[in-house]
C-alpha positions in Angstrom: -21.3 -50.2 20.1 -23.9 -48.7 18.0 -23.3 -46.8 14.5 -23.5 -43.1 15.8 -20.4 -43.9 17.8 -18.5 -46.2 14.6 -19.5 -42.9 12.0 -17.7 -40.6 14.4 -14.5 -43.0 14.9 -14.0 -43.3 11.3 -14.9 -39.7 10.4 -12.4 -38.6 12.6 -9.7 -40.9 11.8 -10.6 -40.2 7.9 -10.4 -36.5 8.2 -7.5 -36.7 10.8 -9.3 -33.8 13.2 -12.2 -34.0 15.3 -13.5 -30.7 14.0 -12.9 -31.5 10.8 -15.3 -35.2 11.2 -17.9 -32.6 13.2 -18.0 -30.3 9.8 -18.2 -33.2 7.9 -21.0 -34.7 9.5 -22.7 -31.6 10.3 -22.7 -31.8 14.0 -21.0 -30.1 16.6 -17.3 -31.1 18.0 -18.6 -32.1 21.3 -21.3 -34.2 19.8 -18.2 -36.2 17.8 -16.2 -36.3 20.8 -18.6 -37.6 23.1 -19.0 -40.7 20.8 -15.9 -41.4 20.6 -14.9 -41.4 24.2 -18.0 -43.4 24.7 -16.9 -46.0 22.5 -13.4 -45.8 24.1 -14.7 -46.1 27.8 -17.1 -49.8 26.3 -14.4 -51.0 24.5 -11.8 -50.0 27.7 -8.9 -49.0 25.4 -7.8 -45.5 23.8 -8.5 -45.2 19.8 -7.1 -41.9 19.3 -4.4 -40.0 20.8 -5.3 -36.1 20.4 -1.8 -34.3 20.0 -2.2 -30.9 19.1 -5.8 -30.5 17.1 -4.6 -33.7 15.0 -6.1 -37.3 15.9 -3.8 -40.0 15.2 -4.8 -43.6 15.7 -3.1 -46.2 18.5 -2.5 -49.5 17.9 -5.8 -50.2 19.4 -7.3 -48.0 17.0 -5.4 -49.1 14.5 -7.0 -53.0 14.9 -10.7 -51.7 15.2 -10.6 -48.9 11.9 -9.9 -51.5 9.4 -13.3 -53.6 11.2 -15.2 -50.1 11.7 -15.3 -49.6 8.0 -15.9 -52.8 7.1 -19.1 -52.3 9.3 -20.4 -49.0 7.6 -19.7 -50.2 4.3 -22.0 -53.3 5.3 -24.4 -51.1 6.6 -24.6 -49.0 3.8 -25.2 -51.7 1.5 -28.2 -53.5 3.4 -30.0 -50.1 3.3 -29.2 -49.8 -0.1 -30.4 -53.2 -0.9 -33.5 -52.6 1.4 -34.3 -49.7 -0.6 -33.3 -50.2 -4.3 -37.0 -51.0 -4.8 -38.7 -48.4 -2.8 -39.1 -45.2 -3.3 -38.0 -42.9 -0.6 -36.2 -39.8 -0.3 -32.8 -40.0 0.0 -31.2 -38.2 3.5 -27.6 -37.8 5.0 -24.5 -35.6 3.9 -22.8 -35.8 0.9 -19.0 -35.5 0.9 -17.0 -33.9 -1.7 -13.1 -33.2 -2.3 -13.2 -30.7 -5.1 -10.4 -28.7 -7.6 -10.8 -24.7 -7.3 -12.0 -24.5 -11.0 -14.6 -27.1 -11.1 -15.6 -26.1 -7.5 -16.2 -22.2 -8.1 -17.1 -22.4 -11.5 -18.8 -25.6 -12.9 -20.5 -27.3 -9.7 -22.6 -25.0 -7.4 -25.5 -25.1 -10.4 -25.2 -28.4 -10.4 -25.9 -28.3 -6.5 -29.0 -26.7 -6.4 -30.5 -29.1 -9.5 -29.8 -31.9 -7.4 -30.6 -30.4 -3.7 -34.3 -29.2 -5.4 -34.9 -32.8 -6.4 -33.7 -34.1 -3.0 -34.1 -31.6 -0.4 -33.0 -33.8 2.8 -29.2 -33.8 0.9 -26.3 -31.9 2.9 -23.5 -30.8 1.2 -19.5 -31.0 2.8 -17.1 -29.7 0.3 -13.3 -29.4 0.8 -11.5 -27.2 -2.2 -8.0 -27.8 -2.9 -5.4 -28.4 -6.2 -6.1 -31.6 -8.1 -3.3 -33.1 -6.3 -5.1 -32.9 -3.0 -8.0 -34.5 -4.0 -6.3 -36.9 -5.7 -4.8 -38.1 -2.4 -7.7 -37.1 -0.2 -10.0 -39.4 -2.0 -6.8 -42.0 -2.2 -6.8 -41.9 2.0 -10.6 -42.4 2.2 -11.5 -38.5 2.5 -14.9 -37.9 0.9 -16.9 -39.5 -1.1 -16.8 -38.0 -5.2 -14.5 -35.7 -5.9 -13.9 -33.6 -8.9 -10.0 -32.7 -10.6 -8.6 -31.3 -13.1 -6.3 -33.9 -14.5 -6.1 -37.7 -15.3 -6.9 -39.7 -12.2 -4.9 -42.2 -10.9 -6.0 -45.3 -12.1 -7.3 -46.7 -8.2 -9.7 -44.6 -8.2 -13.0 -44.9 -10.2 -13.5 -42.0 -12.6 -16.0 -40.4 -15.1 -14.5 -37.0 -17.5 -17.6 -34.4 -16.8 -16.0 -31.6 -18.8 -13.5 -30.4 -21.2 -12.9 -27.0 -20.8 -9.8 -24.5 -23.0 -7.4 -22.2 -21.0 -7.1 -18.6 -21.8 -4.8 -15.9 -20.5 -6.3 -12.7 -18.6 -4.8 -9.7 -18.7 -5.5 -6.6 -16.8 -6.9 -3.6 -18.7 -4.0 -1.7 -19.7 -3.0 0.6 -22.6 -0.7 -2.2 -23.7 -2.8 -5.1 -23.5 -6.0 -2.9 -24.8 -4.6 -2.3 -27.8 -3.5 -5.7 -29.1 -7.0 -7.1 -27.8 -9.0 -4.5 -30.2 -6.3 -5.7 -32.8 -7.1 -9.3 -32.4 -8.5 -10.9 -29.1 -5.3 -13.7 -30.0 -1.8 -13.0 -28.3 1.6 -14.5 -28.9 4.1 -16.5 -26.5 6.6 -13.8 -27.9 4.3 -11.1 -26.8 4.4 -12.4 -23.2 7.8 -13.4 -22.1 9.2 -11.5 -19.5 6.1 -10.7 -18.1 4.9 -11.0 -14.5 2.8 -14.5 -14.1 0.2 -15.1 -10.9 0.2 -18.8 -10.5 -1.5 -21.3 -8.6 0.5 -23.3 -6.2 2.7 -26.3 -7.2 -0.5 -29.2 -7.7 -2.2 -26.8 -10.0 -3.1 -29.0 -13.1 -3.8 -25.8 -15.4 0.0 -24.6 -14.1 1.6 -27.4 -14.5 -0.2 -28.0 -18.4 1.1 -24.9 -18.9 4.4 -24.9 -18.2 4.7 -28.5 -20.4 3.1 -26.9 -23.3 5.4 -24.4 -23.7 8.4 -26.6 -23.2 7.4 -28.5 -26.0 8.3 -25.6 -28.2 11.6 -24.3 -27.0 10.8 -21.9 -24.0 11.1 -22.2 -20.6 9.1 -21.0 -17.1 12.4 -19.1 -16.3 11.6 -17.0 -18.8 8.5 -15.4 -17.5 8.7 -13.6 -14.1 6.2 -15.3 -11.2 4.6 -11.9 -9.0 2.5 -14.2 -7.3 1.2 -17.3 -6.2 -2.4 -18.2 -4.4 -4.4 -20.6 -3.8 -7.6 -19.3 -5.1 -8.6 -18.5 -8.5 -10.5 -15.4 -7.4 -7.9 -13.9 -5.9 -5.9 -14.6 -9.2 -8.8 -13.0 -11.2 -8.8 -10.1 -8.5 -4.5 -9.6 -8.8 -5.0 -9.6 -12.9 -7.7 -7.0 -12.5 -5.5 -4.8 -10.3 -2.3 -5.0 -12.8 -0.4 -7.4 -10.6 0.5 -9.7 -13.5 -1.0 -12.4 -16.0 -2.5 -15.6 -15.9 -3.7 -18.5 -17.7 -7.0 -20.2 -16.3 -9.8 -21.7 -17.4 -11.8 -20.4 -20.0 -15.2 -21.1 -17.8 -13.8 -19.9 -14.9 -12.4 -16.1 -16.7 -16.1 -15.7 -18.3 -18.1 -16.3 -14.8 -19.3 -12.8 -14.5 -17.0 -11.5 -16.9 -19.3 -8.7 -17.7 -18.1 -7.4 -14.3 -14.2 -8.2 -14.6 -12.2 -5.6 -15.2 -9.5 -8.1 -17.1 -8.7 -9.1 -20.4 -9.2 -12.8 -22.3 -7.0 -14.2 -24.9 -6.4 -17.3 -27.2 -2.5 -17.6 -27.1 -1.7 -18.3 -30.6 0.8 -21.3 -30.8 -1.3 -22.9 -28.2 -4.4 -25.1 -28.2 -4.8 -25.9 -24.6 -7.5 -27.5 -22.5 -8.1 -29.5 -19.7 -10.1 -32.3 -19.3 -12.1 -32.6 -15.3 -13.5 -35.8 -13.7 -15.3 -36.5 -11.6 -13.5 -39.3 -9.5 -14.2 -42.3 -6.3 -12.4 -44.2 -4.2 -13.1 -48.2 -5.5 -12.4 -49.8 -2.4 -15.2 -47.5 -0.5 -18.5 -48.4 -0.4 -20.6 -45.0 -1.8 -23.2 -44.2 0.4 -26.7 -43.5 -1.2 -26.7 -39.5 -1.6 -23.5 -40.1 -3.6 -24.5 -42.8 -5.8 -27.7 -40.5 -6.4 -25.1 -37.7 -7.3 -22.9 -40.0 -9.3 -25.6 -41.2 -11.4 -27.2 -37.7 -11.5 -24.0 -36.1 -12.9 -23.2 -38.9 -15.3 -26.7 -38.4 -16.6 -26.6 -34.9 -16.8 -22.9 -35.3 -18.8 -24.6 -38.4 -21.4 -27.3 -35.8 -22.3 -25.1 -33.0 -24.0 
């Protein structure tokens, strides 16, 4: 066995998908499957049963993962210990499970800062709801992530940001003329109208909907026209008249100069959202993230 063939079992059985562990490691699909199958024909037993695009473990597989990690982890930590003192560029892809409005909105500068000062660092990023990242990270899927909520307490976890949510609102005669009144709305002033939401593992949606339960109303009363997965296409179906929509107050100014929407501060609200950035304590972090863990943590204990 040699560590080519190990990275590409448990990349695979991580990210449940040979193409998906081929993304992630930024090699090709045949390149993943070929060590695999090579380490299936030394050890003489079947690891993986492909059924249908997904790769599920055996038994077999099952006894060697839980020995395969063990082995990268201990890898990873003789070259970091190897290193600590030396000073060397730091290589290899860096693995991220990331919520839409930290992903789109908050992290790409902070991708280029850190690529310019190490240029040999790859980027993988998956973008989901909070929720999925949550879990993702929980099952061993990437190594930082970044959500939108309070993480669950397995997983180590840093707050990077605070950020208020706003409502958008397309550029209408209706909503023109209370925004040159005052650039503040009402709750009253909005029920019954059209909402685009997120799906279901939305943390701003789901803040939302509490808020205003706390003083007397109820989703039901607001109409849903939409629901995506994407803040821009949100941003997109508010700029088109589609509906309304409560995001992130960095995400609705990103280019707002070109937006063809409205921002408000909803009056009997003072909402915001708190984002982290967020690891799994039983992994071992390999070096590019703990030089992207400490970079962010040092970027955040400077403001």
């Amino acid at each position: 066995m040699d560590f080519k063939q190990i990275n590409a079992f448990v990349n695979v059985v991580k990210y449940k998908s040979f193409s998906r562990a081929a993304d992630a490691a930024f090699l090709t699909q045949p390149t993943i499957s070929a060590h695999v199958i090579s380490l299936e024909k030394e050890l003489g037993v079947i690891l993986l049963n492909r059924n249908r695009g997904e790769a599920v473990l055996t038994e077999d597989g099952k006894k060697l993962y839980s020995y395969a990690v063990e082995l990268m982890n201990i890898r990873d930590e003789a070259l970091r210990e190897v290193k600590k003192d030396m000073r060397e560029d730091i290589a290899g892809v860096l693995s991220m499970q990331v919520s839409s409005v930290i992903g789109e909105s908050w992290l790409p500068s902070h991708l280029l800062e850190f690529r310019e000062e190490n240029p040999f660092v790859r980027f993988f990023i998956d973008q989901s709801d909070s929720d999925i990242v949550e879990n993702n990270l929980l099952a061993g899927q990437g190594d930082i992530g970044f959500l939108g909520k309070k993480p669950n307490a397995a997983l180590g976890s840093e707050k990077v940001l605070t950020d208020p949510l706003v409502l958008i609102c397309p550029k209408n005669e209706k909503y023109l003329a209370m925004y040159h009144k005052d650039k503040t709305i009402s709750i009253k002033e909005i029920i019954g109208e059209n909402f685009i939401w997120r799906e279901e593992g939305s943390a701003t949606r789901r803040q939302f909907e509490k808020e205003v339960e706390k003083l007397g109303y109820s989703s039901y009363q607001w109409g849903m026209s939409a629901l995506l997965t994407h803040i821009e296409s949100i941003k997109k179906c508010v700029e088109y008249g589609l509906g309304i929509s409560v995001i992130s107050k960095i995400s609705a100014y990103e280019n707002y100069e070109a937006r063809n929407y409205l921002i408000f501060k909803i009056k009997e609200l003072n909402m915001s959202r708190d984002f982290y950035m967020v690891w799994n304590k039983n992994t071992v972090l390999s070096l590019p993230a703990q030089a992207f863990r400490k970079y962010i943590h040092d970027k955040v204990e400077s403001k």
